[in-house]
C-alpha positions as CSV (number, residue, x, y, z in Angstrom):
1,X,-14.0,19.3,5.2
2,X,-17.7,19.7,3.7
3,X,-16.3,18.4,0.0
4,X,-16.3,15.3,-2.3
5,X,-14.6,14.8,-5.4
6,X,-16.5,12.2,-7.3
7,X,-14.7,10.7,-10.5
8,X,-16.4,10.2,-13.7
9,X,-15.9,9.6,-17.0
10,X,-15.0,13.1,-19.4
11,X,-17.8,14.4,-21.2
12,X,-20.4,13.0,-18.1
13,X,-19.7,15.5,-15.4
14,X,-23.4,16.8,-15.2
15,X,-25.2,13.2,-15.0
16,X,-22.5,12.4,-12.3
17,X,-23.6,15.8,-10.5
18,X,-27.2,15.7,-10.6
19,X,-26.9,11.9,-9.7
20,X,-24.5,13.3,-6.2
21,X,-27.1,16.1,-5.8
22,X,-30.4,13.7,-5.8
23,X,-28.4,10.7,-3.9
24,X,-27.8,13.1,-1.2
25,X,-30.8,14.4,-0.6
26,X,-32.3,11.2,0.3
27,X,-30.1,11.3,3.4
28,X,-31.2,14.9,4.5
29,X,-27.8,16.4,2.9
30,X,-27.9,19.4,0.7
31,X,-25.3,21.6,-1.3
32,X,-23.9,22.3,-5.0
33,X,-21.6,20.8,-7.6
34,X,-19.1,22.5,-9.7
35,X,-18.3,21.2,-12.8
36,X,-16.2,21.8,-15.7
37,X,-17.4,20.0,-18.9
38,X,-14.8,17.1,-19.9
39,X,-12.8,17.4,-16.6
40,X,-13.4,13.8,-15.3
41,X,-14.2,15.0,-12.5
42,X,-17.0,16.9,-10.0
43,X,-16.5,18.6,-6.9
44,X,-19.6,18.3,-4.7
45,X,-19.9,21.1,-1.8
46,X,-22.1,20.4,0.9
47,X,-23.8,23.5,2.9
48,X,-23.1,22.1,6.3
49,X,-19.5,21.2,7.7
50,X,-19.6,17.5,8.6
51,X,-22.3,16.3,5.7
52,X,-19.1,15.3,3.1
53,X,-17.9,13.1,5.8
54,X,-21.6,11.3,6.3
55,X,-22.2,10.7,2.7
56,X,-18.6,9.2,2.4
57,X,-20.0,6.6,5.3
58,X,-23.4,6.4,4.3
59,X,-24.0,7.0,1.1
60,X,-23.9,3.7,-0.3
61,X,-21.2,4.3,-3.3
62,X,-22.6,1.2,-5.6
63,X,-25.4,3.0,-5.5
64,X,-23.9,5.6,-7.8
65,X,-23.9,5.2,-11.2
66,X,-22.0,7.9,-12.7
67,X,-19.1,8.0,-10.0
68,X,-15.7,5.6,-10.3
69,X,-14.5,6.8,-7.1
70,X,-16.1,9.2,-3.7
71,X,-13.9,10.8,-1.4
72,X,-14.0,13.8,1.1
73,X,-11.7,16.6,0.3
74,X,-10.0,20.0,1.8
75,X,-10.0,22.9,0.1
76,X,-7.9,23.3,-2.9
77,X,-3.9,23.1,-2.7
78,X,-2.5,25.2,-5.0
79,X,0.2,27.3,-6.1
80,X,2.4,24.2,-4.7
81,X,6.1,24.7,-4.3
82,X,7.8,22.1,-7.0
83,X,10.7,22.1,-3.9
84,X,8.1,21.2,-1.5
85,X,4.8,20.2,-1.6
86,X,4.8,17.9,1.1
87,X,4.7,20.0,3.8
88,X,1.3,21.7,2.5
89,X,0.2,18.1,2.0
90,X,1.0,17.1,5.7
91,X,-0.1,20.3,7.4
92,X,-3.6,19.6,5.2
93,X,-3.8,16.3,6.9
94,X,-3.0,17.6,10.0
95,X,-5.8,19.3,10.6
96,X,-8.4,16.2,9.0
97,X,-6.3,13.9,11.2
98,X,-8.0,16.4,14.2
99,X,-11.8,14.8,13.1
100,X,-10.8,11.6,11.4
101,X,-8.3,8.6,12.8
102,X,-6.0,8.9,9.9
103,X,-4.0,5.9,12.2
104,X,-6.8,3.7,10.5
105,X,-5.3,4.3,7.2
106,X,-3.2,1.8,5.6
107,X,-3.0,3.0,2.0
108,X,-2.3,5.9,-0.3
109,X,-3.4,6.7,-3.7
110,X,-1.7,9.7,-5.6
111,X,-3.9,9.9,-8.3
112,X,-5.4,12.1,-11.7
113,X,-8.7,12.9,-13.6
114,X,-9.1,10.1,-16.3
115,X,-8.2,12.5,-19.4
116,X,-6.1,12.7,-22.3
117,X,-4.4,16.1,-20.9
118,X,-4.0,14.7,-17.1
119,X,-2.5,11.4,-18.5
120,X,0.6,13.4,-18.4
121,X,0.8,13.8,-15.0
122,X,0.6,9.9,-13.9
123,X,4.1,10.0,-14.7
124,X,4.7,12.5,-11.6
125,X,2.2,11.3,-9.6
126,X,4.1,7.6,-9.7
127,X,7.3,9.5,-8.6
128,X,5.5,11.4,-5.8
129,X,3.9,8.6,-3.8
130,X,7.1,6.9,-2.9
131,X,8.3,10.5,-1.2
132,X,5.2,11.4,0.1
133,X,4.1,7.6,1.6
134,X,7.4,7.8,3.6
135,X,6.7,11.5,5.0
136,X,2.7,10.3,5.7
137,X,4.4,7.0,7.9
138,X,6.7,9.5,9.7
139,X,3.5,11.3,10.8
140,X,2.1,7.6,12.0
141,X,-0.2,7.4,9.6
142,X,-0.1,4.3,6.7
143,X,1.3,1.9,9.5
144,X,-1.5,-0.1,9.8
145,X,-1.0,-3.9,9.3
146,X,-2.4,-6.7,7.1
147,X,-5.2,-8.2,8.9
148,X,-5.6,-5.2,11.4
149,X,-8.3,-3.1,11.0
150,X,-8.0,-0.6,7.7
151,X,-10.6,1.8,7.5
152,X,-8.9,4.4,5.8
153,X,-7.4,5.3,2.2
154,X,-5.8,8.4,2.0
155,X,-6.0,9.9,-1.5
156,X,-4.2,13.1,-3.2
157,X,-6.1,14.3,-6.3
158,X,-3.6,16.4,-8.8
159,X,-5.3,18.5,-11.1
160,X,-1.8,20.1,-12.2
161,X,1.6,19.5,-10.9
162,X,0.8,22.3,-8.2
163,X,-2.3,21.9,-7.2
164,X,-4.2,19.0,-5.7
165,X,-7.4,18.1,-3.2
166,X,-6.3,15.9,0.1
167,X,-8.4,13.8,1.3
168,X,-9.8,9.9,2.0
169,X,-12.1,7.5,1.6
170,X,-13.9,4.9,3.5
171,X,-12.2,1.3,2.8
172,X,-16.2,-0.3,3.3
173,X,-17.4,2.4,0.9
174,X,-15.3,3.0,-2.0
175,X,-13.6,1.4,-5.3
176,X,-10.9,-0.8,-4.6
177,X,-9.5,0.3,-7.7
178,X,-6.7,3.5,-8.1
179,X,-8.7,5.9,-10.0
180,X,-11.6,3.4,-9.3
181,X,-10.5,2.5,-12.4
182,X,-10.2,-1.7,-12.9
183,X,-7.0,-2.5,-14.9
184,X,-7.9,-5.4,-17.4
185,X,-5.7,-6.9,-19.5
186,X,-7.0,-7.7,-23.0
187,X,-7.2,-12.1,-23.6
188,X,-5.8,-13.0,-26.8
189,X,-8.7,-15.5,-27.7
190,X,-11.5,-12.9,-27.0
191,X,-13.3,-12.2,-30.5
192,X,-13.5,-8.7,-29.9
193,X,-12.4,-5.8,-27.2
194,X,-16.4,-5.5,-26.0
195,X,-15.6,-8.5,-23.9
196,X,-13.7,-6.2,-21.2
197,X,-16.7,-4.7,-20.6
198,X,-18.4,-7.6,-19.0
199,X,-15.2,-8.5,-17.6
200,X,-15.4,-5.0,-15.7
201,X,-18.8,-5.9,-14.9
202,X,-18.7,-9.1,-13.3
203,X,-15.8,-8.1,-11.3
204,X,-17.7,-5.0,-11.0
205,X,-21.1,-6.8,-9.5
206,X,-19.9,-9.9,-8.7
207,X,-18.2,-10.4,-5.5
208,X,-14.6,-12.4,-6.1
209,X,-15.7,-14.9,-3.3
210,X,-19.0,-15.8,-4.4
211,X,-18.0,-15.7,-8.5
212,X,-18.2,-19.7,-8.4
213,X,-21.4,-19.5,-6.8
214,X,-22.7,-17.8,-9.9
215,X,-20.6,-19.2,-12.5
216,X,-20.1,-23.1,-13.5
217,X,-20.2,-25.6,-15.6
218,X,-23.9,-27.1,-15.2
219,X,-25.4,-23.6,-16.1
220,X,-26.7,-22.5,-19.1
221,X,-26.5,-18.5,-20.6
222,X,-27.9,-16.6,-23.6
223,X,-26.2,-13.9,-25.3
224,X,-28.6,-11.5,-27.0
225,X,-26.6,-9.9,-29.9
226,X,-23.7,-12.3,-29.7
227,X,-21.6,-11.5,-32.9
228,X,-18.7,-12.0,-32.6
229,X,-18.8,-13.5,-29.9
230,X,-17.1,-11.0,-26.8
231,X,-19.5,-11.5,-24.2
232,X,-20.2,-15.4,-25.3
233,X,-16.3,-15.5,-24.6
234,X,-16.5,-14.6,-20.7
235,X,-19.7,-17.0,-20.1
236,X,-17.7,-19.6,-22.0
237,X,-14.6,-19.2,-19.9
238,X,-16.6,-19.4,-16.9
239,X,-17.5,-22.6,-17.8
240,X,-21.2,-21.7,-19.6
241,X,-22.7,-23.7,-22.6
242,X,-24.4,-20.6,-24.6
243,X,-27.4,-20.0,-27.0
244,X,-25.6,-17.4,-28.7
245,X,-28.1,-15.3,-30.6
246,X,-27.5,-13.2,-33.4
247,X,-27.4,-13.1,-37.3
248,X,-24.4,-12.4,-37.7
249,X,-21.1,-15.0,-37.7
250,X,-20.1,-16.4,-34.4
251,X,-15.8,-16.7,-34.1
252,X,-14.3,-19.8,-34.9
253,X,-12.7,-20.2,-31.7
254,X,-15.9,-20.5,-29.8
255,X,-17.6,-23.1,-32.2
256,X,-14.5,-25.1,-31.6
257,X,-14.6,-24.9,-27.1
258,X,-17.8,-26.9,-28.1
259,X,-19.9,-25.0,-25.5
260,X,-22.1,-22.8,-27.8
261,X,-24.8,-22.6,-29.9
262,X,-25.1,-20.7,-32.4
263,X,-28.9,-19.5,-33.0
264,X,-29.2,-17.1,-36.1
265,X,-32.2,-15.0,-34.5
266,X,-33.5,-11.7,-34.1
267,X,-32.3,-11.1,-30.2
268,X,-35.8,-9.6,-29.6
269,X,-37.7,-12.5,-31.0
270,X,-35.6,-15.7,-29.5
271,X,-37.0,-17.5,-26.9
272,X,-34.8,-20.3,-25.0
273,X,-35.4,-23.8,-25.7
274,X,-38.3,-25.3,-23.9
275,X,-37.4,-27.0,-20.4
276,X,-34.3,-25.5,-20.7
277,X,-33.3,-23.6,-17.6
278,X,-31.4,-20.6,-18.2
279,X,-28.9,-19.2,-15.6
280,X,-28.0,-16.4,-17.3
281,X,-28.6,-13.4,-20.0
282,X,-26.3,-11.4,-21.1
283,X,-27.1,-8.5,-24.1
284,X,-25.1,-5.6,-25.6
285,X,-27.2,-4.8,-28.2
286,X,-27.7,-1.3,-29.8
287,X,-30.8,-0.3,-29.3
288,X,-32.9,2.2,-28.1
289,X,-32.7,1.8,-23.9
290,X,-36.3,1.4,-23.4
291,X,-37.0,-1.5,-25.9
292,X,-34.0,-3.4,-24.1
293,X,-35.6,-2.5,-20.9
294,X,-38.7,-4.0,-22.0
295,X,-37.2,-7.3,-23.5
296,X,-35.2,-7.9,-19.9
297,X,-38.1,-7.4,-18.1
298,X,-40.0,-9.4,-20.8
299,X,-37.0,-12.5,-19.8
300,X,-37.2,-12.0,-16.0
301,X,-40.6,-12.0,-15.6
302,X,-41.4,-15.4,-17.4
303,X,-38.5,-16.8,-15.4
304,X,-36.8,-17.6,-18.6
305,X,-33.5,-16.2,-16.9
306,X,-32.7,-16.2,-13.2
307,X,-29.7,-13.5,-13.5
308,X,-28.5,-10.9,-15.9
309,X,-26.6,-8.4,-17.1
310,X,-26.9,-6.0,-20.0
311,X,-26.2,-2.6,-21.6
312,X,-28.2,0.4,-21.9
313,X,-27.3,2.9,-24.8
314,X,-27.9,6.3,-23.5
315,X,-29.1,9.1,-25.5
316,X,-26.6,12.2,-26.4
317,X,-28.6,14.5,-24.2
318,X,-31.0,13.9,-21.3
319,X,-28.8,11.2,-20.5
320,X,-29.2,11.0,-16.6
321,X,-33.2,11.2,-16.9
322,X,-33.0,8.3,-19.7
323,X,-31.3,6.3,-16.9
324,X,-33.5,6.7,-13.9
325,X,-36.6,6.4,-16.2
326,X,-35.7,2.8,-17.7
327,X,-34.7,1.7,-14.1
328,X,-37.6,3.0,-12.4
329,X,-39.5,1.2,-15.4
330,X,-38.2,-2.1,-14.4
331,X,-38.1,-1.9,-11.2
332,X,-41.7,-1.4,-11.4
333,X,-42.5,-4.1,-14.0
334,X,-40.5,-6.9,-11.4
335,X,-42.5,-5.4,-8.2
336,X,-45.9,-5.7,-10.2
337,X,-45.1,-9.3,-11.1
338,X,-44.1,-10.1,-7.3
339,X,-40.7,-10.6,-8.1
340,X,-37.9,-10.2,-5.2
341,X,-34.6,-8.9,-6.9
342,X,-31.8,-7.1,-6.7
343,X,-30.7,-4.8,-9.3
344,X,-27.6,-3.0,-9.6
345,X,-25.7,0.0,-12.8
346,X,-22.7,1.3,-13.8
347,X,-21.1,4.0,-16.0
348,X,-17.9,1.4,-16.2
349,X,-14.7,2.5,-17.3
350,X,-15.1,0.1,-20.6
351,X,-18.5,1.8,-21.3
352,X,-18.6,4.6,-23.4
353,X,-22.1,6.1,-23.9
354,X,-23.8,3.4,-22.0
355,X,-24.7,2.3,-18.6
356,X,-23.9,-1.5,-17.2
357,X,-27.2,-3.2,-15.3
358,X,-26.8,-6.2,-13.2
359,X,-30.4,-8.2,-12.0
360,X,-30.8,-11.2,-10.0
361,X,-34.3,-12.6,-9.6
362,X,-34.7,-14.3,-6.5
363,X,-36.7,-17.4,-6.4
């Protein structure tokens, strides 16, 4: 067991590998990744037996940007039976369950790359968990109660219909999420579809017991780019009055909540009202990643914001140097102005060619 199958968006399997291959080296691990371009996926293959297992603990995983999902794998299953391919499955196990308390475990996730030609196995893999969860119990494993301790989640990673990775991940050091994908439902009143993608990231950032902590109705946000209006939509629900900031026309429905303002400004010229404390910035506008660097470190440093969280439109190529360069650049611009913060990105799953940053300045 000295693998991990990390999975990505298609298209971004070599920033997800160099990211794995730099992350582990600051913890002393070393090895390689195979790829193949537009899989959704990247096998990472470290050189000593035992090393998969430690970065699945340690590693912290929202410290990786490019990877939905991190879990340790076995060698690849394949040339499965289609009359039995539980048994391979349960004789794989067999031998993890040797190193790792798979008795710990409590779930199962039968899952697929994120692609348009492995979207036809979800189908199967639906129709194989119910089977396979039952022959997993009989083996002790998945019995573990609500309220118990959980540390396990056993995953099986189809590539085809006969071949598939076995493995698991840490419960304190994973996505919650099948796929590590989060399901979101579209809302109706939402001007346009951009507002799942700060959805995904508060839910992403945010912890879902501390949400009201950083969401209500006495703060104030600012929404750098607002037209039409999707982000301004999820402050607004959360209870927000908004500077919404933008040339362009502002939906209807939001005029009418009467918890906006709509400011027709250049998003890198605005500056909020004076004596007006501002909770949080929001911005999704396209721009090159380094001037909206600049303009959130130009926000956070004049304590015109105390939170935020923004887009940063990657280039077509160089696109994992682009990213540690503009972080490294903030991080450096908050440290020199004696800020304490935390600062936290994401290749969501409602991102396309863009990375998700999350800030909080501390006071």
């Amino acid at each position: 067991m000295n693998k991990l199958a990390l999975y990505c968006r298609a298209g971004f399997e070599k920033e997800a590998a160099a990211e794995m291959t730099d992350q582990a080296a600051t913890l002393g691990v070393f090895g390689f990744a195979r790829i193949a371009q537009n899989s959704g996926y990247v096998i990472f293959e470290c050189y000593q037996a035992g090393e998969a297992d430690r970065l699945a603990r340690e590693l912290p995983f929202k410290r990786l940007i490019f990877a939905r999902q991190m879990i340790v794998v076995s060698a690849l299953l394949s040339d499965l039976s289609p009359a039995d391919r539980i048994t391979p499955i349960i004789a794989q196990y067999q031998r993890i369950a040797a190193q790792i308390p798979l008795s710990q475990s409590a779930d199962l996730r039968v899952e697929t790359a994120d692609t348009n030609d492995a979207k036809a196995l979800s189908a199967f893999c639906r129709k194989f968990t119910v089977p396979l969860r039952s022959a997993l119990k009989k083996q002790g494993w998945l019995q573990v109660e609500e309220g118990e301790k959980c540390g396990l989640t056993l995953h099986i990673f189809f590539l085809r219909s006969d071949s598939c990775y076995v493995g698991y991940s840490y419960n304190h050091n994973h996505s919650p999420y099948s796929m590590g994908i989060a399901r979101l439902k579209f809302p109706p009143q939402a001007p346009s579809r951009s507002t799942l993608k700060l959805e995904e990231a508060i839910l992403t950032f945010i912890p879902r017991n501390q949400e009201a902590r950083h969401f209500n109705a006495n703060m104030y946000g600012v929404d750098l780019g607002a037209c039409p209006g999707g982000w301004t939509y999820q402050l607004v629900k959360r209870g927000l009055f908004v500077y919404a900031v933008d040339h362009g026309k502002m939906a209807a429905s939001l005029h009418e909540t009467g918890r906006i303002e709509h400011c027709a400004e250049d998003g890198f010229k605005f500056q909020p009202p004076k004596h007006q404390r501002i909770d949080w910035l929001v911005c999704d506008m396209v721009e090159q990643p380094s001037r909206i660097s600049a303009l959130i470190c130009k926000w956070l440093i004049n304590r015109w914001c105390r939170e935020t969280i923004f887009n940063l439109k990657l280039p077509m190529k160089k696109r994992y140097a682009e990213v540690r360069q503009c972080l490294h650049d903030i991080e450096q611009a908050l440290r020199k102005a004696e800020l304490r913060f935390q600062i936290q990105a994401k290749h969501l799953y409602h991102d396309r060619e863009e990375i998700t940053v999350h800030i909080k300045v501390y006071a």
